[in-house]
C-alpha positions in Angstrom: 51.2 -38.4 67.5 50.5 -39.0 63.7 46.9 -38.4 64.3 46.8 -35.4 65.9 49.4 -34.0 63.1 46.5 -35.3 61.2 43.7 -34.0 62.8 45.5 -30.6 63.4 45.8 -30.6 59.8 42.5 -31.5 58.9 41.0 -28.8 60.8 43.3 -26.2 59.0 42.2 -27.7 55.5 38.6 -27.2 56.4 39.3 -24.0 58.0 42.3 -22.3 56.1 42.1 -24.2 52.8 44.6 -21.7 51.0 47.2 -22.4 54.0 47.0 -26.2 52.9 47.6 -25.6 49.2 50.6 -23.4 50.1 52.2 -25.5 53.0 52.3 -28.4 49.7 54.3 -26.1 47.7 56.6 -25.1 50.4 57.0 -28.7 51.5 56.7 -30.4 48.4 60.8 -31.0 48.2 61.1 -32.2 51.5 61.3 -36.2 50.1 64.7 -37.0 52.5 62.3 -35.8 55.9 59.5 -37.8 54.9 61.5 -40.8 53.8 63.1 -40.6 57.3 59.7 -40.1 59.5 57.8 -42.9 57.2 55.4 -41.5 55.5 53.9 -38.2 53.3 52.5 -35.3 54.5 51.4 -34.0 51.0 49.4 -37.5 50.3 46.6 -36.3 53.5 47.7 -33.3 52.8 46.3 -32.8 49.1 43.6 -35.5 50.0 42.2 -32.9 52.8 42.5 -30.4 50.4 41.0 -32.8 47.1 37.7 -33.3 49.8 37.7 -29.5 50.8 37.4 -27.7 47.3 35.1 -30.6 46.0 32.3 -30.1 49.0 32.4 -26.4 48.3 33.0 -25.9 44.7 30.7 -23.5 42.7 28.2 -25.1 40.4 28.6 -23.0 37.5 32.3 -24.1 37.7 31.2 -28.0 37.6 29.1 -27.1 34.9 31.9 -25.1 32.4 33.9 -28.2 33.0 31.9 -31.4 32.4 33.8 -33.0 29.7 37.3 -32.3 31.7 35.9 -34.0 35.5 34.5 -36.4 33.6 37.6 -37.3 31.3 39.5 -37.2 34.6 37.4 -38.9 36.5 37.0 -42.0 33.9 40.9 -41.5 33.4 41.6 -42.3 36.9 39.0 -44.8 37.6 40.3 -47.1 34.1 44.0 -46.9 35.3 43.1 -47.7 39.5 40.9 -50.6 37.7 43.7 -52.0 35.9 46.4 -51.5 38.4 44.4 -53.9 40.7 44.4 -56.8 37.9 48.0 -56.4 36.8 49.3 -56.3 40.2 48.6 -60.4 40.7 51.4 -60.8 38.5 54.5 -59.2 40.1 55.6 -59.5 43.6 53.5 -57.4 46.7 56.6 -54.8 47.1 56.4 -53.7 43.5 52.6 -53.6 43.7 52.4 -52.0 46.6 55.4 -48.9 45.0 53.1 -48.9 41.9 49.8 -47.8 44.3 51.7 -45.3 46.1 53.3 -43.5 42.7 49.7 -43.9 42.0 48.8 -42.3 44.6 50.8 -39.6 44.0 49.7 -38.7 40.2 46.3 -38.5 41.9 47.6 -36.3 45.0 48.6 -33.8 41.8 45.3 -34.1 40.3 43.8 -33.0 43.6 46.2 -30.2 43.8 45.9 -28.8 40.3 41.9 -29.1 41.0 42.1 -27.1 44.6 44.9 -24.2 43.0 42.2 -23.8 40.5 39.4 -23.3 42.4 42.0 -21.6 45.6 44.0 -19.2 43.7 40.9 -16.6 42.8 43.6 -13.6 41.3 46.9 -12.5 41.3 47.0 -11.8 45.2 46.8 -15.3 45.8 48.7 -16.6 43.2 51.7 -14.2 44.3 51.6 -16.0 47.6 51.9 -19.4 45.5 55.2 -17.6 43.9 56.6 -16.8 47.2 55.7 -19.9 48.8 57.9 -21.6 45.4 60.6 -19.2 46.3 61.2 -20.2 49.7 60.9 -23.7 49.2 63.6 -23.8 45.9 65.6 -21.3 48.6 66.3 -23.8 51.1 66.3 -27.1 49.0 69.2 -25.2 47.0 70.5 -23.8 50.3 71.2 -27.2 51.5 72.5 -28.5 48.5 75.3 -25.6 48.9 75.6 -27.2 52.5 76.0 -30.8 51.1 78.6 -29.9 48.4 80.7 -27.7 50.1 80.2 -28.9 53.5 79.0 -31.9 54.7 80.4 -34.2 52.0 84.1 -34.7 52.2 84.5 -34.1 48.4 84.1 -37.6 47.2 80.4 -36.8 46.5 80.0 -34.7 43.2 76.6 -35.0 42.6 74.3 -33.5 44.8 70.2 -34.5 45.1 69.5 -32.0 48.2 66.0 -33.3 49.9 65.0 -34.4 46.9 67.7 -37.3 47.3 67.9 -38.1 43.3 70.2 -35.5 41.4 68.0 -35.5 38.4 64.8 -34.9 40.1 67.0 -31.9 41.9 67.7 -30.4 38.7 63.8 -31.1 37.4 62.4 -29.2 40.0 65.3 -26.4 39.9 64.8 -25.9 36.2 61.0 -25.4 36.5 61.2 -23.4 39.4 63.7 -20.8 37.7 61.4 -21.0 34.7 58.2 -20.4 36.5 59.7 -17.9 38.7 61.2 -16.0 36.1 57.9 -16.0 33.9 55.7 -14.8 36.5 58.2 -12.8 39.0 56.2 -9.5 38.2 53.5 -10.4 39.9 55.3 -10.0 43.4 55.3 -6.1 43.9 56.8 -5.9 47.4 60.9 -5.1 47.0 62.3 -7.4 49.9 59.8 -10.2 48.0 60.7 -9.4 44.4 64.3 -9.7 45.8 63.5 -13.5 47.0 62.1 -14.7 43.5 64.8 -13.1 42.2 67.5 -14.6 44.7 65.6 -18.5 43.9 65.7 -18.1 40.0 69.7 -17.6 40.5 69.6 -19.9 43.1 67.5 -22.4 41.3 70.1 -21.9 38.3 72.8 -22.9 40.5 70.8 -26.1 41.9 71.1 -27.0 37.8 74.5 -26.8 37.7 75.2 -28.5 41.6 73.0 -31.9 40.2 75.3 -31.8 36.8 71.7 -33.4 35.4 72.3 -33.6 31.7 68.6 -33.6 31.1 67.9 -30.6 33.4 70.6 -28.4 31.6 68.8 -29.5 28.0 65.3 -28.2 29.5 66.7 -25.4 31.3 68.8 -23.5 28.2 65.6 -23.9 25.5 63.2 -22.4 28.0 65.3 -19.4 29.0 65.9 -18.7 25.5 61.9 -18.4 25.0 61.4 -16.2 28.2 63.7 -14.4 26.8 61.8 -14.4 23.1 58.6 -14.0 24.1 59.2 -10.9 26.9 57.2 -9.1 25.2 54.1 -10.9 24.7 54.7 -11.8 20.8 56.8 -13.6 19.2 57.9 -13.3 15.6 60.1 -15.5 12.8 63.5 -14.0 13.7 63.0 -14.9 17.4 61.9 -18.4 16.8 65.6 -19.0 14.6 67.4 -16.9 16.7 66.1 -18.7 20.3 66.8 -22.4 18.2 70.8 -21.0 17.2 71.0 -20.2 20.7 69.2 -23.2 22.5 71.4 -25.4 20.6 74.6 -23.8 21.0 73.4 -23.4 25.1 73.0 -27.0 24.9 76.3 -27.9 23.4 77.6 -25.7 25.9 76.1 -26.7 28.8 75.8 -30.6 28.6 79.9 -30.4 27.3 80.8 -28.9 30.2 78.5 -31.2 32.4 79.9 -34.4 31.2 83.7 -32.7 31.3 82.9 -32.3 34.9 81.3 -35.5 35.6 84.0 -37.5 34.2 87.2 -35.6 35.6 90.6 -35.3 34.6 92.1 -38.2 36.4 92.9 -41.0 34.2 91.7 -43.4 36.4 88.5 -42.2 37.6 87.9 -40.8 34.3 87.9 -44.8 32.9 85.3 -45.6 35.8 83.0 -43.0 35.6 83.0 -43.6 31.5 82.3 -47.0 32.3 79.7 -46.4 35.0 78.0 -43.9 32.4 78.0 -46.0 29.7 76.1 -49.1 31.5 73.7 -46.4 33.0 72.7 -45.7 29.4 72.6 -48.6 28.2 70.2 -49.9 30.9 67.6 -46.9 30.2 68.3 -48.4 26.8 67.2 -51.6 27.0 64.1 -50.4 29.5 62.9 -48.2 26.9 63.1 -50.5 23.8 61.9 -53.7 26.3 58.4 -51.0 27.8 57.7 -51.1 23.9 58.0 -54.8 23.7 55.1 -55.3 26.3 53.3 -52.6 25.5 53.3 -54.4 22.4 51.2 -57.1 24.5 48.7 -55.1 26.5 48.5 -52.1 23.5 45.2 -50.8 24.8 45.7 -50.8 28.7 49.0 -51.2 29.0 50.7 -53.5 31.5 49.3 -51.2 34.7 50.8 -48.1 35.8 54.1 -48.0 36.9 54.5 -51.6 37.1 56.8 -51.9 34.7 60.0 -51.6 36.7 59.0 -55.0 38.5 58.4 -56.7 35.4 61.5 -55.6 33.9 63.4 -56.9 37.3 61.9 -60.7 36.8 62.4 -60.6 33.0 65.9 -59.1 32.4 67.1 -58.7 35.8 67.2 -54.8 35.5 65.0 -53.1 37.8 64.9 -49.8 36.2 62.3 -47.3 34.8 61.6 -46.3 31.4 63.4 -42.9 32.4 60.6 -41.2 30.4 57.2 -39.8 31.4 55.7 -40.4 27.5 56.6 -44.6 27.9 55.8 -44.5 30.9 52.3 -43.6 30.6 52.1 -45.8 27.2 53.3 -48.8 28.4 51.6 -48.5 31.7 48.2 -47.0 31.0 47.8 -48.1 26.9 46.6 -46.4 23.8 43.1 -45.7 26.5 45.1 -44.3 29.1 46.8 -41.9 27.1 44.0 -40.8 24.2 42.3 -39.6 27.6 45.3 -37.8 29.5 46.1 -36.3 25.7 42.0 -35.1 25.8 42.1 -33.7 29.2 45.4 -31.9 28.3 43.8 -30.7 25.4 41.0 -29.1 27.0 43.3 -27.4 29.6 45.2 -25.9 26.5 42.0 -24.7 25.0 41.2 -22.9 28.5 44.1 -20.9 27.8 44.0 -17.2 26.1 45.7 -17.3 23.0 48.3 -15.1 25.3 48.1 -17.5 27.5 49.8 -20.2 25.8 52.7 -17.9 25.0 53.3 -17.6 28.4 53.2 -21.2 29.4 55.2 -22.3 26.2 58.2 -22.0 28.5 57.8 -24.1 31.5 55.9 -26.1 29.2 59.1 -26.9 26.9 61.1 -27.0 30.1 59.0 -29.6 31.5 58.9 -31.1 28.6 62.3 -32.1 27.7 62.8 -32.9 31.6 59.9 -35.4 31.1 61.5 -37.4 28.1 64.4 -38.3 30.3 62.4 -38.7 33.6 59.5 -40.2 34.9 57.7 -37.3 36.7 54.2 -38.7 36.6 54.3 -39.0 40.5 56.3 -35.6 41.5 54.0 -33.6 43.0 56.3 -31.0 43.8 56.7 -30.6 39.9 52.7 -30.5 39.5 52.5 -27.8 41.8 54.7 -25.8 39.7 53.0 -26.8 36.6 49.7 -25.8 38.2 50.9 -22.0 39.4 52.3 -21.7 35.7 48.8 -22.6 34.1 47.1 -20.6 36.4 49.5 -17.4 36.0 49.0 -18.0 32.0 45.2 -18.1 32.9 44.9 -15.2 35.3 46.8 -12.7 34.0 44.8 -12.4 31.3 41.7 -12.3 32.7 39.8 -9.2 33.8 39.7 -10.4 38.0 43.3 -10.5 38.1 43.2 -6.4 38.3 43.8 -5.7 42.1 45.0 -2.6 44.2 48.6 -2.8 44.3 48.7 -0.6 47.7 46.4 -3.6 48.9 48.7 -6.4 47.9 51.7 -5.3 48.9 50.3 -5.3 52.6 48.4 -9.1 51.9 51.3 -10.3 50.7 52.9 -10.7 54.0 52.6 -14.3 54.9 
């Protein structure tokens, strides 16, 4: 059965490219169904896809970006190479989780590659939007089902099918961001209507996850969609959208901790309790990643290895619960001059017009990141890589297009 899912989508990779890149994004939340079948669609999925653009790119495009395949192909090859050393030294399980999350930071490199090559103008990359839309429509959808329904009211934080709250309220933040920032693009009512119903919807995903960190990304980044609306932004918007992010902040993560810890005496005492350890354990994880990066400073102690070696040291098995010490302490000073060098070249391929559009979902994901580790979500680097390219293309002279003409294509 798996292999002719496989081969089925194989052919349509080879065939339909396009149709592979948009079934990721409208199945990239779906981690509860492919935790219950056993395994990813999206890994063959972007791999099919990684093999199809790369047989069929243009040569002119290879050319114009040498130094970034090449920084991303050494970036990958260094942190694979010292992956396989470090794993000897914790237990197969962890090595083996460690591959896979690897794995998955490579199936988003694959992706961003394919939706840059895939998505040609703003046809295409509407289709992207819409494809978002629905898939932040029903993740949200049966979050609404799990809060109000299925759970018998003992359950107050809700993950949806992304099963963690917090990485609920990542990718709902982003997608209202991206949404929002690019909604124009969609010119057919009844689909304008959708991306608008999923940024509300996507707003209320936030709230539903009560994700602290999600709230702090979400109220900065509205404020500068809201400050940079009309393509500039001046010195009385930048102090006016800081006055408001922070007081949006206050608001926001008051009233989520007010909520998370309740009225009730008692419960209020555990949940406090409960809170308090939770901290202190991301805590110690982030002051004890320094410690050994301290000890492998220049290739770091292998990526994403570092919950396993925290388990047999301290006996916590937790994460550094942010994307920055992740990468440090599992790729080194190497592995992150080179992601900082390849992320610097994709900002310099960015209009000066450009960058104020992505400033948003890039302050969003951001502040998300730096109480996350979302090296491995690919359904966030699909939204990252239809925000770059809607900062790209809609300020580039092919992303003119009949209007008339899209409003019929756009019909999936």
């Amino acid at each position: 059965m798996r292999l002719a899912i496989l081969a089925f989508l194989f052919g349509i990779t080879m065939a339909k490219p396009r149709w592979s890149l948009y079934l990721i994004i409208l199945s990239s939340p779906l981690l509860s169904v492919y935790q219950s079948v056993g395994w990813d669609l999206r890994l063959w999925l972007a791999c099919f896809l990684g093999m199809r653009v790369i047989l069929t790119a243009a040569g002119a495009h290879g050319r114009n970006n040498v130094k970034l395949i090449s920084a991303s192909l050494l970036y990958f090859a260094v942190v694979e190479a010292v992956l396989q050393v470090r794993s000897s030294g914790v237990p197969s399980a962890d090595a083996s989780s460690a591959q896979q999350a690897f794995l998955y930071f490579l199936a988003g490199a694959l992706f961003a590659f394919a939706a840059s090559q895939l998505i040609e103008n703003t046809l295409h990359l509407s289709r992207a939007l819409i494809c978002a839309g629905i898939a932040v429509t029903y993740t949200t959808g049966y979050a609404l089902w799990e809060r109000f329904f299925a759970s018998t009211g003992s359950q107050l934080r809700i993950g949806s099918t992304l099963i963690n709250p917090n990485a609920l309220g990542a990718y709902a933040s982003l997608c209202a961001i991206t949404l929002l920032m690019a909604r124009r693009l969609v010119d057919k009512r009844s689909w304008r209507f959708l991306i608008g119903a999923a940024v509300l919807l996507s707003v209320t995903a936030v709230v539903l996850s009560l994700s602290r960190a999600s709230a702090l990304a979400l109220a900065p980044a509205l404020v500068l969609v809201w400050a940079t609306r009309e393509g500039a932004i001046n010195t009385k918007r930048i102090f006016a959208a800081a006055a408001i992010s922070v007081l949006m902040m206050a608001i926001l993560v008051g009233a989520v901790r007010g909520i998370r810890v309740g009225a009730d005496a008692g419960s209020q005492r555990s949940t406090e309790i409960a809170q308090s350890m939770e901290d202190f354990t991301r805590l110690e994880a982030a002051s004890y990643s320094l410690k050994q990066w301290s000890e492998h400073p220049l290739f770091g102690v292998g990526f994403m290895l570092f919950p396993g070696i925290n388990y047999q040291d301290t006996g916590f098995y937790a994460t550094t619960h942010n994307t920055v010490l992740e990468l440090l302490v599992g790729t080194g000073l190497v592995g992150v001059v080179l992601l900082a060098y390849i992320a610097v070249l994709l900002w310099k391929k960015l209009p000066k017009p450009g960058r104020l559009v992505f400033l948003p979902v890039f302050v969003g994901f951001l502040i998300n990141s730096s109480f996350g580790d979302h090296v491995q979500a690919l359904e966030l680097t699909s939204l990252l890589s239809i925000a770059y390219l809607f900062a790209t293309l809609t300020h580039e002279p092919m992303a003119t297009f009949s209007t008339q003409k899209a409003s019929a294509a756009v019909r999936l």
